[in-house]
Backbone as a ProteinNet text record, in pm:
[ID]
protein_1_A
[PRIMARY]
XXXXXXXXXXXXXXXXXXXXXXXXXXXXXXXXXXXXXXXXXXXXXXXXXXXXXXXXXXXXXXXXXXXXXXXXXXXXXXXXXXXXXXXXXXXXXXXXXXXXXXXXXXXXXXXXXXXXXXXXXXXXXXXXXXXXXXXXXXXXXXXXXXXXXXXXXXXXXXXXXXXXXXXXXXXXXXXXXXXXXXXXXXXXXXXXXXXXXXXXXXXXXXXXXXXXXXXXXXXXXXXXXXXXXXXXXXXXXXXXXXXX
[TERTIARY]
-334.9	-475.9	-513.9	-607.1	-672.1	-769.1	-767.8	-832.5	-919.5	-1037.8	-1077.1	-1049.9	-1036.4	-997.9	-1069.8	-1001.6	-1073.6	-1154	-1136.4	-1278.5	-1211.2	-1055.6	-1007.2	-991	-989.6	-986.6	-846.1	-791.8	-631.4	-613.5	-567.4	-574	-401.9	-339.5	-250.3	-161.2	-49.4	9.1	117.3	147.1	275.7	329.1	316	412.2	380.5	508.5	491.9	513.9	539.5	531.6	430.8	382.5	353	353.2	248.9	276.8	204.2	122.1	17.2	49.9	-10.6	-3	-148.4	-205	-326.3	-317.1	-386.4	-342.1	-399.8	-510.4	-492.3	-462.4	-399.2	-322.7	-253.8	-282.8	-148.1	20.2	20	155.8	227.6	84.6	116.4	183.7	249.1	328.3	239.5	179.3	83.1	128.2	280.7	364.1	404.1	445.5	498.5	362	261.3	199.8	303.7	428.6	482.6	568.9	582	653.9	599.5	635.5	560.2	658.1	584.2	563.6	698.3	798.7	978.1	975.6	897.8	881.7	873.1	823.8	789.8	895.7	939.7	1046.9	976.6	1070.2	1010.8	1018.1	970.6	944.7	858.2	872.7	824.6	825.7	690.5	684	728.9	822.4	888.5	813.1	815.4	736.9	836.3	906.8	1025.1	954.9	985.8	883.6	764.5	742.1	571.6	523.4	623.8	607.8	637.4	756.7	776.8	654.5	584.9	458.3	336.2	332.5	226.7	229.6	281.9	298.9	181.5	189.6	65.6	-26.4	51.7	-21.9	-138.4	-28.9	-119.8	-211	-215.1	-277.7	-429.4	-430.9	-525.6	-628.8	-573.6	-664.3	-730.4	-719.2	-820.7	-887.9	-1003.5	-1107	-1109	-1007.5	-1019.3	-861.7	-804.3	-712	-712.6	-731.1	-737	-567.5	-546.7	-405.7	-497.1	-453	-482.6	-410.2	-399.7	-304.9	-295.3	-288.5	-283	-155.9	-55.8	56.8	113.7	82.6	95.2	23.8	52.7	-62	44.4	-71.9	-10.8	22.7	7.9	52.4	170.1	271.9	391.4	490.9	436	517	554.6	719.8	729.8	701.6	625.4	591.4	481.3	419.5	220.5	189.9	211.6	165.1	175	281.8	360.5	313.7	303.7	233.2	26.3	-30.4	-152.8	-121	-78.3	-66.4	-21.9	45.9	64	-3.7	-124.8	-231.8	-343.6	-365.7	-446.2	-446.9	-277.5	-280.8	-261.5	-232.7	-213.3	-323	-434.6	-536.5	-632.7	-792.7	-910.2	-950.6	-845.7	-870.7	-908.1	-1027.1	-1072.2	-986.7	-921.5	-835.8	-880.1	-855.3	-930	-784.1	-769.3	-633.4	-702.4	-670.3	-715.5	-584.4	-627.7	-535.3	-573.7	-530.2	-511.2	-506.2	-468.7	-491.3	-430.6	-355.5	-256.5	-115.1	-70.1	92.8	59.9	185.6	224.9	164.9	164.3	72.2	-53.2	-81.7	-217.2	-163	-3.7	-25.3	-24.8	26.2	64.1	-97.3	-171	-317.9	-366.3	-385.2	-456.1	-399	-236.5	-209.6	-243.7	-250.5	-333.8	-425.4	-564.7	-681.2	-678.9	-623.7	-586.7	-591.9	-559.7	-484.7	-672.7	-774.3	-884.2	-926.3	-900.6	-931.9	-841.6	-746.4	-639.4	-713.5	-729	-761.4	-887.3	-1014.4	-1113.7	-1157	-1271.8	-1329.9	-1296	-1176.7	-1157.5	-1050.1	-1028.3	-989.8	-1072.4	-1090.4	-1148.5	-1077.6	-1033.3	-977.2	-1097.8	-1017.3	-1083.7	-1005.8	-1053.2	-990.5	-1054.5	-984.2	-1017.1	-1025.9	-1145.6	-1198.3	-1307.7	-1231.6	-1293.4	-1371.7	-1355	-1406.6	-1464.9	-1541.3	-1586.1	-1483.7	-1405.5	-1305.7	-1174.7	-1125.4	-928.8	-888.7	-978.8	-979.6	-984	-1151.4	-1191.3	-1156.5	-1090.5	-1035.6	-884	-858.2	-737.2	-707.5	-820.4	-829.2	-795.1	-804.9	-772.4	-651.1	-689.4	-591.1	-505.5	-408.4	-281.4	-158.2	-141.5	-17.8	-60.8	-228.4	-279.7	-377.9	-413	-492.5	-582.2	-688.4	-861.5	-802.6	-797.2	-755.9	-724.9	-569.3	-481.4	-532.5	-607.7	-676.2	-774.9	-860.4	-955.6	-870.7	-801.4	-739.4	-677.5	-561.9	-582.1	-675.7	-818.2	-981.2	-984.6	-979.9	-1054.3	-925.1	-823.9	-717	-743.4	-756.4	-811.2	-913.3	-1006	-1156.6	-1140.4	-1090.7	-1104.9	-1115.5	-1035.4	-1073.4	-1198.6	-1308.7	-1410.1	-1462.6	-1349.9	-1367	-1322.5	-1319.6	-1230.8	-1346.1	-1360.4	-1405.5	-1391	-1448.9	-1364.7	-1443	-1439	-1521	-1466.9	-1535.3	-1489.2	-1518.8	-1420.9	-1435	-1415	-1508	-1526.3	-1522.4	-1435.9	-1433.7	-1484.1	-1565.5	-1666.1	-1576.2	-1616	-1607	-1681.6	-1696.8	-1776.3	-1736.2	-1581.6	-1594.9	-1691.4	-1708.1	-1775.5	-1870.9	-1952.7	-2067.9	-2159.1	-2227.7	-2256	-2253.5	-2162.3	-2138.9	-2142	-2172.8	-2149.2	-2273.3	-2357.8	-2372.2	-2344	-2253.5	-2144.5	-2087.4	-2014.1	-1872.5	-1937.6	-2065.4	-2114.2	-2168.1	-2178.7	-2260.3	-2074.8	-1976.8	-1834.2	-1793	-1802.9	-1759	-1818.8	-1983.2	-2015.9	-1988.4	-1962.2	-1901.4	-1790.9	-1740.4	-1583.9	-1548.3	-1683	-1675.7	-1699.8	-1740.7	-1706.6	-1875.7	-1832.8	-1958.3	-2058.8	-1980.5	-2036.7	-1981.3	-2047.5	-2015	-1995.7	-1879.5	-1846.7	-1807.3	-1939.7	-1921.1	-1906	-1789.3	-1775	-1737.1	-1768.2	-1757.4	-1614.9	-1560.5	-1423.5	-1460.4	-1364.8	-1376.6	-1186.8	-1149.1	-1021.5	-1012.6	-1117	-1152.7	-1160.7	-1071.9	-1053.9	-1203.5	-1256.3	-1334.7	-1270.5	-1226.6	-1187.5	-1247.6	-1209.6	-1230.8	-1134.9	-1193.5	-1137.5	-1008.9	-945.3	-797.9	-718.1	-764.2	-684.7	-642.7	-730.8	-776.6	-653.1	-585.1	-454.9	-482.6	-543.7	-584.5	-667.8	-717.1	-772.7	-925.6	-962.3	-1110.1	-1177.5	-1340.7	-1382.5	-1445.7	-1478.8	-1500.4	-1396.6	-1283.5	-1195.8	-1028.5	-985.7	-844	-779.6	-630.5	-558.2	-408.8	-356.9	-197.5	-130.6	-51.3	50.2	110.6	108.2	182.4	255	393.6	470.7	516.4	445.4	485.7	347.2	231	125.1	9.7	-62.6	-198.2	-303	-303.1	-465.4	-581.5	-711.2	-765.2	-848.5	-905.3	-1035.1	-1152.3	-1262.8	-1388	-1475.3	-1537	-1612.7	-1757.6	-1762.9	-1911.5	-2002.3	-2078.7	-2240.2	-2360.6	-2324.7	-2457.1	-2453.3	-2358.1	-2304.9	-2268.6	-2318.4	-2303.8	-2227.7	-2284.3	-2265.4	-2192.8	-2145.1	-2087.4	-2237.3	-2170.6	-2321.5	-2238.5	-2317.3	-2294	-2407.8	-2371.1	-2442.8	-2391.4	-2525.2	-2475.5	-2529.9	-2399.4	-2511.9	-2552.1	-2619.7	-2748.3	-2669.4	-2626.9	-2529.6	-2599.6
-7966.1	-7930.3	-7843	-7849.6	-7794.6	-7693.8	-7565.2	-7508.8	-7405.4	-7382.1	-7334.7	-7176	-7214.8	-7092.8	-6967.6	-6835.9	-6713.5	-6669.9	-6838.7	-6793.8	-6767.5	-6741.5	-6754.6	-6612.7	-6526.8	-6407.7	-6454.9	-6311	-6333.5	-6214.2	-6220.4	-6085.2	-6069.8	-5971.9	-5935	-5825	-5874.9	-5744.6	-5702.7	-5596.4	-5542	-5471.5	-5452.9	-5376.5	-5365.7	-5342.9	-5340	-5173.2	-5080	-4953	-4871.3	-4803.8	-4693.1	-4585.5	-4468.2	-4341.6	-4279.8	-4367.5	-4339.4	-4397.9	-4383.5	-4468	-4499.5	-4602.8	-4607.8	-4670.2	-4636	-4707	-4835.4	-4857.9	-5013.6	-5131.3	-5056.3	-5141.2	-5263.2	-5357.9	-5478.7	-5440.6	-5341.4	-5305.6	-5231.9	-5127.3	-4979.8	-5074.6	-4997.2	-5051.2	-4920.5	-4995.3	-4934.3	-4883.7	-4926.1	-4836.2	-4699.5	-4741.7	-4566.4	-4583.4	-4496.1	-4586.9	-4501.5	-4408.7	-4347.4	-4483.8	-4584.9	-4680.2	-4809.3	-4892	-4981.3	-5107.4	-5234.1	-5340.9	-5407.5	-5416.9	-5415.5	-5537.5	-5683.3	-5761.5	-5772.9	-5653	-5662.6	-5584.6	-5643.1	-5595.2	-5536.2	-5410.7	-5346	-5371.8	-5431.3	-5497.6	-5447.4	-5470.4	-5429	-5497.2	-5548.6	-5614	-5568.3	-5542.5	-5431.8	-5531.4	-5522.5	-5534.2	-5663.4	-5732.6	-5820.8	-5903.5	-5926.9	-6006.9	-6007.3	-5931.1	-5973.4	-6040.7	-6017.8	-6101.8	-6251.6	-6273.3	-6421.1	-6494.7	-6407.1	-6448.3	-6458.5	-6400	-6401.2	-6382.3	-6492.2	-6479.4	-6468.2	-6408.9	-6394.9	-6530.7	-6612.6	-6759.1	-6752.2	-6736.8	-6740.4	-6636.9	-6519.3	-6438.8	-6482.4	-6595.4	-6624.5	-6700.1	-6776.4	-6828.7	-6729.3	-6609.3	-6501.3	-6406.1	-6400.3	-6325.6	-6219	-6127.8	-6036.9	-6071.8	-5954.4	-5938.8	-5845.1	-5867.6	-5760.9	-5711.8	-5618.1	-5520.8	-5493	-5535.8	-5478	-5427	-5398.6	-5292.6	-5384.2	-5493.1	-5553.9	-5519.6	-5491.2	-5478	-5320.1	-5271.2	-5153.4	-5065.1	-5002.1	-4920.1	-4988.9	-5035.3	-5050.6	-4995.5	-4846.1	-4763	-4691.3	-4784.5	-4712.5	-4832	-4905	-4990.6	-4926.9	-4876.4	-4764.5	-4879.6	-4973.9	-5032.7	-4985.3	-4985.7	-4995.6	-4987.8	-4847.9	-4869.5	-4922.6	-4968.3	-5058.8	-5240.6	-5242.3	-5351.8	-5387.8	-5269.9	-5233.4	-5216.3	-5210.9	-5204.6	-5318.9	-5369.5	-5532.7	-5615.3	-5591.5	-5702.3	-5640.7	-5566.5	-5499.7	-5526.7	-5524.6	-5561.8	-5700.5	-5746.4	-5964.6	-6041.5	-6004	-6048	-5996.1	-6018.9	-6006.7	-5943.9	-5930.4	-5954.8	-5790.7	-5833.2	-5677.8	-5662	-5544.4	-5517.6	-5388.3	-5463.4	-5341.3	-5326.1	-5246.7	-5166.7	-5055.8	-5120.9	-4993	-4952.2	-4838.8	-4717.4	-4608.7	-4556.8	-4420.2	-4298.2	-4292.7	-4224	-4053.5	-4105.7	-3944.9	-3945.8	-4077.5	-4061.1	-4001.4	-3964.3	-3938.8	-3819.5	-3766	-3608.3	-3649.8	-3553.2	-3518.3	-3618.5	-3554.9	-3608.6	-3807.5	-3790.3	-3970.2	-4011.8	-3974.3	-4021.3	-4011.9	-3908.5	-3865.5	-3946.6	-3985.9	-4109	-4243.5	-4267.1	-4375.8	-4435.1	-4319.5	-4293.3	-4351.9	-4327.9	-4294.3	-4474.4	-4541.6	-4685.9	-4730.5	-4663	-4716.4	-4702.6	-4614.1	-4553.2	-4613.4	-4659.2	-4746.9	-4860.1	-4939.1	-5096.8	-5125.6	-5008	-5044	-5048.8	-5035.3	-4998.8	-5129.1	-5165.4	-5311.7	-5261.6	-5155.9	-5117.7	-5081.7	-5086.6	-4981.2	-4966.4	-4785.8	-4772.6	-4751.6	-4828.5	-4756.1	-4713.9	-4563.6	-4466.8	-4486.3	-4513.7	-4445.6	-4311.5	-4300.1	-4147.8	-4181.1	-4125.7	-4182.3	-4071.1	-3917.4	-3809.5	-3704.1	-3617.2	-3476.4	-3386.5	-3367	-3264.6	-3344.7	-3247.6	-3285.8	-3324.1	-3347.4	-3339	-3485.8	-3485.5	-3594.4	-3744.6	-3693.8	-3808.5	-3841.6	-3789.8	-3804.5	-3786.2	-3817.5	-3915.5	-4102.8	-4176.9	-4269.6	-4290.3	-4175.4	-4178.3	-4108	-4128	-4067.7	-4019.1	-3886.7	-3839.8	-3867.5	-3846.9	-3867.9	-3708.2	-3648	-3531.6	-3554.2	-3496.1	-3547	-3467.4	-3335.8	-3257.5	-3345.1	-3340.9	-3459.7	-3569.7	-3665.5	-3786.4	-3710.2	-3606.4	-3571.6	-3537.9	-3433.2	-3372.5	-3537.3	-3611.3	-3700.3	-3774.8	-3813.5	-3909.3	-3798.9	-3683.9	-3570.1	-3624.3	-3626.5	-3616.4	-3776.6	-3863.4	-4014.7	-3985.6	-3957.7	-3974.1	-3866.2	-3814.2	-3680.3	-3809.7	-3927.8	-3994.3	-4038.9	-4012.3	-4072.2	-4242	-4294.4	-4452.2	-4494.2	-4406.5	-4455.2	-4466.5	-4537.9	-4636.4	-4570.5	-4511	-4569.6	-4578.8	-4615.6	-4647.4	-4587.3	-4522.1	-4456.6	-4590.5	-4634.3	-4704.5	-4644.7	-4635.3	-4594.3	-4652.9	-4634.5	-4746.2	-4677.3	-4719.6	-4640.9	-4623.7	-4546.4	-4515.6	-4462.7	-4400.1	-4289.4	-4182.1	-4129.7	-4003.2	-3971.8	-4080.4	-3999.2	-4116.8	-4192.7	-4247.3	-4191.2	-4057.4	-3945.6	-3881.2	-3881.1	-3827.6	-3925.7	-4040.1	-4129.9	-4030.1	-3989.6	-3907	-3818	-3744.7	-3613.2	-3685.2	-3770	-3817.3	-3942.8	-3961.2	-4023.8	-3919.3	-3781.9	-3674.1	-3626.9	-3670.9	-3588.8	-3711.4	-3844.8	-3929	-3943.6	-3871.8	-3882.5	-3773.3	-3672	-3573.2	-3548.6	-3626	-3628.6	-3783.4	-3853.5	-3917.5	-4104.7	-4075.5	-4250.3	-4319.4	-4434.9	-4493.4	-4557.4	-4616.5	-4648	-4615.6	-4635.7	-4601.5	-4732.8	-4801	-4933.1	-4847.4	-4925.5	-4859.2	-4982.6	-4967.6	-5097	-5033.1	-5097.5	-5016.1	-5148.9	-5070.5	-5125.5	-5243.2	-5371.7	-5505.9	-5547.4	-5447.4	-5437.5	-5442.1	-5409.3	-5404.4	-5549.3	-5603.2	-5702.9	-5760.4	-5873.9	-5968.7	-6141.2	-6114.5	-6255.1	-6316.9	-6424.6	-6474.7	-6384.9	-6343.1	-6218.2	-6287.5	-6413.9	-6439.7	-6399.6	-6377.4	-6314.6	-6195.9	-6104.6	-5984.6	-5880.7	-5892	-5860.9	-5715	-5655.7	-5482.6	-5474.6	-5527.2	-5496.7	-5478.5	-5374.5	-5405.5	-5416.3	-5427.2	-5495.3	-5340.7	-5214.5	-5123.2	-4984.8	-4975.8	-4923.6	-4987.6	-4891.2	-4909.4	-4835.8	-4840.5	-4736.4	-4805.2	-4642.6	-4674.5	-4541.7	-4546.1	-4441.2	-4355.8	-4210.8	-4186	-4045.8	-4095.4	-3998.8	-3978.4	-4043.1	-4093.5	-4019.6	-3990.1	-3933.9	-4037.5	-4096.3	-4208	-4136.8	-4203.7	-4172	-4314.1	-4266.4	-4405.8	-4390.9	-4510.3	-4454.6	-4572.4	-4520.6	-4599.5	-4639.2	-4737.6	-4821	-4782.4	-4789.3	-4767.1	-4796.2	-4727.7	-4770.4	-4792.5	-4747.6	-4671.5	-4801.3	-4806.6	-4865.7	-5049	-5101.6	-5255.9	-5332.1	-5327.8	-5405.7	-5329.6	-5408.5	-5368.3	-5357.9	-5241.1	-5224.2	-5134.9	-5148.9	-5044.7	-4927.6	-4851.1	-4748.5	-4715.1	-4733.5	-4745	-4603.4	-4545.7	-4417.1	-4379.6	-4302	-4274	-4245.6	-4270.6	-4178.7	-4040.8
-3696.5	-3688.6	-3807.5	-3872.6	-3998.2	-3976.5	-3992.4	-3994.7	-4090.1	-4079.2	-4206.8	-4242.6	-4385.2	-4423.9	-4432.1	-4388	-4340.4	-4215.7	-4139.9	-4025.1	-3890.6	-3893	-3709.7	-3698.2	-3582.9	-3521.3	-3431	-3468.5	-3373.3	-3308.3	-3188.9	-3094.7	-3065.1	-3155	-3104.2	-3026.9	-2946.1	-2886.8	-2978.9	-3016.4	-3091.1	-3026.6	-2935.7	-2835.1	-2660.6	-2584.9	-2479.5	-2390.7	-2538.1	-2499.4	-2473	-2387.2	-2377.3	-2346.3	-2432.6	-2357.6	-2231.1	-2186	-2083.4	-1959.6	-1844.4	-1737.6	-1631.3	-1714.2	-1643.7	-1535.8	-1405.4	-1310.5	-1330.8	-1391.7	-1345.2	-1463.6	-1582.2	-1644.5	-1630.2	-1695.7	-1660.8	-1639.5	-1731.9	-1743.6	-1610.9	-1554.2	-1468	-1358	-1272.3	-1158.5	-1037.8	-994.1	-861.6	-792.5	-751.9	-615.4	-700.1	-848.3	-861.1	-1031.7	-1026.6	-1188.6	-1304.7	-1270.7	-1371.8	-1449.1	-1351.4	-1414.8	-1453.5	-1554.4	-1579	-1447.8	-1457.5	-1406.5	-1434.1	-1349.2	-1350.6	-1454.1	-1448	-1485.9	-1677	-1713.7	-1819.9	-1911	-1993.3	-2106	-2204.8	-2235.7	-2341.4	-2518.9	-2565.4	-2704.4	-2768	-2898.5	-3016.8	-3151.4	-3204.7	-3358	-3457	-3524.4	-3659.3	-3772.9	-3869.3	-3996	-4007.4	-4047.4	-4060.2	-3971.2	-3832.1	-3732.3	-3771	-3814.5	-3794.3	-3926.7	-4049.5	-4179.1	-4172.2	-4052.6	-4021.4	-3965.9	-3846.7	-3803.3	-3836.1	-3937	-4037.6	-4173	-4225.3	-4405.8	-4465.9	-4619.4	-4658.8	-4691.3	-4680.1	-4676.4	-4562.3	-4391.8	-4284.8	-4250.7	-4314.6	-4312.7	-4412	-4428.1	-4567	-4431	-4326.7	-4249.1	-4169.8	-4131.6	-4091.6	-4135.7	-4032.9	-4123.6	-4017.2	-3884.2	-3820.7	-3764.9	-3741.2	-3676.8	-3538.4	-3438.6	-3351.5	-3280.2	-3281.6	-3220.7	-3068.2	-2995.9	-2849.3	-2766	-2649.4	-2586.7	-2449.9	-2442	-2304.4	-2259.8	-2333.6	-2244.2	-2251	-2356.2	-2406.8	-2560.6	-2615.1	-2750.8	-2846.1	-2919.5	-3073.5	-3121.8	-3139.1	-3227.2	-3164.5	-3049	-3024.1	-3103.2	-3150.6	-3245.6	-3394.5	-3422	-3495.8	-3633.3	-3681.8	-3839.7	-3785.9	-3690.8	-3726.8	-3843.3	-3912.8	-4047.4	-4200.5	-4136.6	-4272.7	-4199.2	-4106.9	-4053.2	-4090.5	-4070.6	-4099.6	-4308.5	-4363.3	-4512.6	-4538.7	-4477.4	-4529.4	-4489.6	-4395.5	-4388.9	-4494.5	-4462.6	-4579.9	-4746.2	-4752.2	-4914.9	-4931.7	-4809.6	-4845.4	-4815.7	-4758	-4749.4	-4719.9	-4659.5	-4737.7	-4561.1	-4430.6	-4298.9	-4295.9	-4199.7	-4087.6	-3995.8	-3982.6	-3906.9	-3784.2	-3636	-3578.4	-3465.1	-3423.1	-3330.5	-3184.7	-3109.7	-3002.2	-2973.3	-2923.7	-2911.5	-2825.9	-2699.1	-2642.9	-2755.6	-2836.2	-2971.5	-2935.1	-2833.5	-2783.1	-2874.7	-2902.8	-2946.4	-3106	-3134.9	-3294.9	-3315.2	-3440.7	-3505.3	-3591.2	-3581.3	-3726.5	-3833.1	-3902.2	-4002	-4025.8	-3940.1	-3930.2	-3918.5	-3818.8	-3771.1	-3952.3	-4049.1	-4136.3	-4252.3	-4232.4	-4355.1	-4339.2	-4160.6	-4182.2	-4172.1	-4209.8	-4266.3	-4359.3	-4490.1	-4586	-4664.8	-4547.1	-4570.1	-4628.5	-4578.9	-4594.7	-4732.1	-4771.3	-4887	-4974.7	-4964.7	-5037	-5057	-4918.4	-4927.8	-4908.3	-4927	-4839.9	-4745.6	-4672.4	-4551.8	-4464.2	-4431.5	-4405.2	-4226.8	-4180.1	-4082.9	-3999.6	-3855.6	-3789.7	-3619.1	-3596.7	-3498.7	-3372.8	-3224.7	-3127.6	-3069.6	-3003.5	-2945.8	-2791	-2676.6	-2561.2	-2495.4	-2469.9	-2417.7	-2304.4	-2198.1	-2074.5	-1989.4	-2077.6	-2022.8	-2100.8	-2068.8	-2154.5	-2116.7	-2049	-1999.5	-1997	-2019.1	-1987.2	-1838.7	-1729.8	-1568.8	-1620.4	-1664	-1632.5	-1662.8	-1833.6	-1923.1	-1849.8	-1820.8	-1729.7	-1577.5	-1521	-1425.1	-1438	-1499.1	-1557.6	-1669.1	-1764.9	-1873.6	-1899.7	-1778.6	-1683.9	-1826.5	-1851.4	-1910.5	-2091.6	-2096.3	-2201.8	-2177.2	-2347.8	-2375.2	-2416.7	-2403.7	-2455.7	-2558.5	-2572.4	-2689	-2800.7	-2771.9	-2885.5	-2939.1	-2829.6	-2911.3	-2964.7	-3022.1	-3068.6	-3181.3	-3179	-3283.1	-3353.9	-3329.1	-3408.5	-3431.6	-3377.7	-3411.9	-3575.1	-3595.4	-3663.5	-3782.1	-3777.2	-3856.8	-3929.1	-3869.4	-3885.6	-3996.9	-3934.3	-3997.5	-4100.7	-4169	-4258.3	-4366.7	-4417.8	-4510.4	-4461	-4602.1	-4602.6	-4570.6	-4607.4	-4575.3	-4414.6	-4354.7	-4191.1	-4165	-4036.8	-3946.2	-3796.9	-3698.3	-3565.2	-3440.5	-3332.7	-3256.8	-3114.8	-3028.3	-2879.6	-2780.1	-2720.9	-2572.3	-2502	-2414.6	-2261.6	-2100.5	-2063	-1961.6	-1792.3	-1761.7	-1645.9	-1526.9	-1398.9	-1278	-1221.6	-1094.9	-1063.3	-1066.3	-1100.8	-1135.1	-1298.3	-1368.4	-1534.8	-1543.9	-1422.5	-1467.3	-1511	-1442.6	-1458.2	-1583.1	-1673.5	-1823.4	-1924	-1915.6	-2026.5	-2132.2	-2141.3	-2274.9	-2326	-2208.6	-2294	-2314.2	-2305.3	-2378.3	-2502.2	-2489	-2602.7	-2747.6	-2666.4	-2791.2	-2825	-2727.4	-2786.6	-2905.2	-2849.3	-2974.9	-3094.9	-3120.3	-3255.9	-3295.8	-3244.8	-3274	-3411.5	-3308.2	-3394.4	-3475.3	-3529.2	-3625.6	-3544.1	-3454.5	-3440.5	-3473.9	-3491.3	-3559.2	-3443.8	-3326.3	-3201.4	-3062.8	-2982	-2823.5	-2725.6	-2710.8	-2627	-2520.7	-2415.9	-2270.1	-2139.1	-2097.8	-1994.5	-1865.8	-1786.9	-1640.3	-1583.7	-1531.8	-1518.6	-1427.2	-1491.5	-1414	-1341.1	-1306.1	-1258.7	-1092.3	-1018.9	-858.7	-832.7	-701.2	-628.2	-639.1	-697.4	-673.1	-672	-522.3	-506.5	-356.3	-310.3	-165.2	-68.1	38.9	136.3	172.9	192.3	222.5	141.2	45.9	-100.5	-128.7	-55.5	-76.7	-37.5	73.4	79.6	120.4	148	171.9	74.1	-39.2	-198.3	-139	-224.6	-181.3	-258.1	-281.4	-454.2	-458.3	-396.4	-441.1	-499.3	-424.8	-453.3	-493.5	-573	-591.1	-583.4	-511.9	-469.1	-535.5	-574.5	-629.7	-573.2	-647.6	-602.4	-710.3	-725.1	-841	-775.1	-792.9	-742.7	-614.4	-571.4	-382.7	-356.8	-428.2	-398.5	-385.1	-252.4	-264.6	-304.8	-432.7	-484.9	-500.4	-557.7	-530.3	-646.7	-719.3	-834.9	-739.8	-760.1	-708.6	-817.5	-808.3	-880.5	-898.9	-1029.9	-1068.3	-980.1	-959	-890.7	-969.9	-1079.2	-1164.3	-1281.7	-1384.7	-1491.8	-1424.3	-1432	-1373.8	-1508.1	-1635.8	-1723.2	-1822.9	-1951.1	-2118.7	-2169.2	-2239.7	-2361.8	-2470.2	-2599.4	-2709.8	-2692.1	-2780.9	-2860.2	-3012.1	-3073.1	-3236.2	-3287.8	-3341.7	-3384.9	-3498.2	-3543.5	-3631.3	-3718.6	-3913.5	-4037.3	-4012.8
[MASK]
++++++++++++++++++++++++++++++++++++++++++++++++++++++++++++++++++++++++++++++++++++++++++++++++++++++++++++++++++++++++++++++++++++++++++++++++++++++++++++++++++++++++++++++++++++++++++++++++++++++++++++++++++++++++++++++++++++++++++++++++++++

């Protein structure tokens, strides 16, 4: 099959690690969420793999690369950035990476800023921030710091050419705040506000349903039942683009 050159978008996973435990992750394991999902092996793309999978030839047929976190954060894959510099310098691709944006230090976040200013405004990170408070952001974004992902967003963005964008993913504990945590992400440099109200609650036919209910979800962390409840307020995805 022939395809044209520069125009395909590729969504990849580079890893199955993480440092977080959201409960309703693909990965999280609901009976304990400290552990991931027994099923899933822990792997990782090193720069070597990922040159077999994408030579700079095949890297010539895309015009976006997306790093996503379906199974775990990209950026616990120890090449990320030698992975992110070799798409950058072999071809012409937008490269975007979400990320919990808690692992690693300042300085790592601030060198690979840096990659922009090297190759051009051709990166852009999103950071999840699901709260105005350290309570709140971690209600969801279990064994993760609002602090830390800020302090590295700030360490990121200090190069002038970075890029990055806050996702927000709704409930009813912070339906209520989606514009503090929208006045905290321009704050600290992001260019827009992706706000989705979580589509993770049981919507199936009630034989299915198994105890599940389509308003709440309940897991377990630590031998402790907790539950998160579903937006009331926030129904749909929307942006917010903000003002230079």
């Amino acid at each position: 099959m022939a395809y044209d050159i520069g125009k395909l978008t590729g969504m990849i996973d580079l890893s199955t690690f993480c440092n977080a435990s959201c409960p309703q992750c693909h990965r999280t394991n609901q009976g304990n969420i400290q552990e991931k999902v027994p099923w899933l092996p822990l792997v990782q793309t090193n720069l070597d793999l990922f040159k077999k999978r994408f030579s700079s030839g095949q890297l010539q047929l895309y015009k976006e690369l997306v790093c996503c976190g379906t199974w775990g954060d990209p950026f616990m894959a120890k090449d990320i950035y030698e992975i992110a510099e070799y798409v950058l310098k072999h071809s012409d691709v937008y490269l975007t990476i979400n990320t919990n944006g808690a692992m690693r230090n300042e300085e790592f976040w601030f060198n690979f800023g840096s990659l922009n200013s090297k190759y051009g405004q051709r990166m852009n990170v999103v950071f999840a921030i699901d709260g105005h408070t350290e309570e709140q952001h971690a209600k969801y974004r279990r064994n993760t710091s609002l602090k830390t992902v800020l302090n590295h967003m700030d360490a990121y963005m200090e190069c002038p050419q970075s890029r990055c964008i806050v996702f927000t993913v709704v409930f009813e504990h912070n339906e209520n705040d989606i514009d503090k945590i929208a006045q905290l992400a321009k704050k600290h440099g992001a260019s827009r506000h992706h706000i989705c109200p979580s589509n993770r609650f049981f919507n199936g036919p009630i034989e299915h349903a198994h105890g599940r209910l389509p308003d709440t979800f309940k897991f377990y962390n630590e031998g402790s039942l907790e539950t998160l409840h579903k937006s009331k307020k926030v129904k749909r995805y929307y942006e917010v683009v903000f003002d230079e």
